[in-house]
N, C-alpha and C positions, 0 to 999 in steps of 0.2 A: 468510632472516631470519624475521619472522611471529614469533607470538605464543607465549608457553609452551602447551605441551601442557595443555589443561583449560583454558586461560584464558577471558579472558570478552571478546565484541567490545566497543571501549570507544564511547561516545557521546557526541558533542558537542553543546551547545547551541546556538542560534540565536547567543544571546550570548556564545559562547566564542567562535564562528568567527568572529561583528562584532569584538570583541576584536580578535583575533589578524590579522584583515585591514588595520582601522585601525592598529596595530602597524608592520606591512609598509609602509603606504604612509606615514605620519607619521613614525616613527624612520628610513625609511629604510633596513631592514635586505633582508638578501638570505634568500631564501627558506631555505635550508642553515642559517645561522645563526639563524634564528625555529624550525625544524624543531628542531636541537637543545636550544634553550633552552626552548625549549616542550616539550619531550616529544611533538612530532608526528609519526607521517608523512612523509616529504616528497611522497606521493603525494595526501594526502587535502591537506596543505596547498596544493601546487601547484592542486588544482584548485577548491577555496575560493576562491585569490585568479581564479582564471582564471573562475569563477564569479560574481563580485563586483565584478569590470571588466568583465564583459558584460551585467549584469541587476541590478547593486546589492544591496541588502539584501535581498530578495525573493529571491536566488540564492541564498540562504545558509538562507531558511526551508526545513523538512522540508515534502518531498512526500508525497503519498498513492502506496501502490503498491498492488498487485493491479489485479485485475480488477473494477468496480463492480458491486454486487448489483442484480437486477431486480427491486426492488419496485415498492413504488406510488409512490416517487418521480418525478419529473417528469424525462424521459431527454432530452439534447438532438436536437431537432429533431422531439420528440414534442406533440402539440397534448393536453389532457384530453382530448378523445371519443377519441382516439387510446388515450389509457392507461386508462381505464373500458372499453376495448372489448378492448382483452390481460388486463385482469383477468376481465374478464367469460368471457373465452375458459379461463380457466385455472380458474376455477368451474364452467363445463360438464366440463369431463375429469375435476377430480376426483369429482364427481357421478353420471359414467359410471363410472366405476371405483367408485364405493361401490358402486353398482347391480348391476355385475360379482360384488364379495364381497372386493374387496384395497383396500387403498390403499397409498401409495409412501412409503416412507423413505429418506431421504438423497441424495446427490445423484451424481452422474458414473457411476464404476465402483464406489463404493460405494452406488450401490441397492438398495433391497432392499424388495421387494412382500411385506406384510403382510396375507394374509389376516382377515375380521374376527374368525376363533374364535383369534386370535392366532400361529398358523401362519406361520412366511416360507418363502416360495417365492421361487427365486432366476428 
């Protein structure tokens, strides 16, 4: 089955899924018959409700994904002299590296060392 070719993923609300959970357990309906009259899933709805009987309303809010960026945010389990001492650490290297004649753009496998007459060197 899945979605027409080109289409677009669809997205639910916090409020759609509260909706359509209170739905389920107030009317009383079976999962198959909320799926069709809603226009759901029966996979994103099953797990809505399997969501919202283990952890409430809170299951049903959107989570963060990715990986968390390392700024100067405060990291769990990290103390301030902790986190003033990795930035401190990551302002010596780039300092060496001015001193060198590059500095670094971008990040992973897309790095890429800039020379300062504007030059990249891979």
């Amino acid at each position: 089955m899945g979605r027409n070719k080109g289409g677009k993923n669809r997205k639910y609300s916090f409020e759609e899924k509260l909706r359509v959970c209170h739905r389920h357990y107030n009317d009383h309906l079976s999962i198959e018959d909320l799926s069709i009259a809603e226009k759901i899933p029966l996979g994103n709805l099953g797990r809505w409700i399997v969501q919202y009987r283990d952890q409430g309303e809170e299951g049903l809010k959107p989570k963060r994904r990715g990986t968390p960026k390392l700024g100067l945010r405060k990291l769990k389990g990290m103390s301030d002299l902790e986190i003033l001492t990795l930035e401190n650490l990551k302002l010596k290297v780039e300092i060496e590296r001015l001193k060198k004649g590059y500095s670094v753009k971008g990040v992973g496998s897309k790095k890429v060392y800039v020379t300062l007459d504007g030059k990249i060197i891979k």
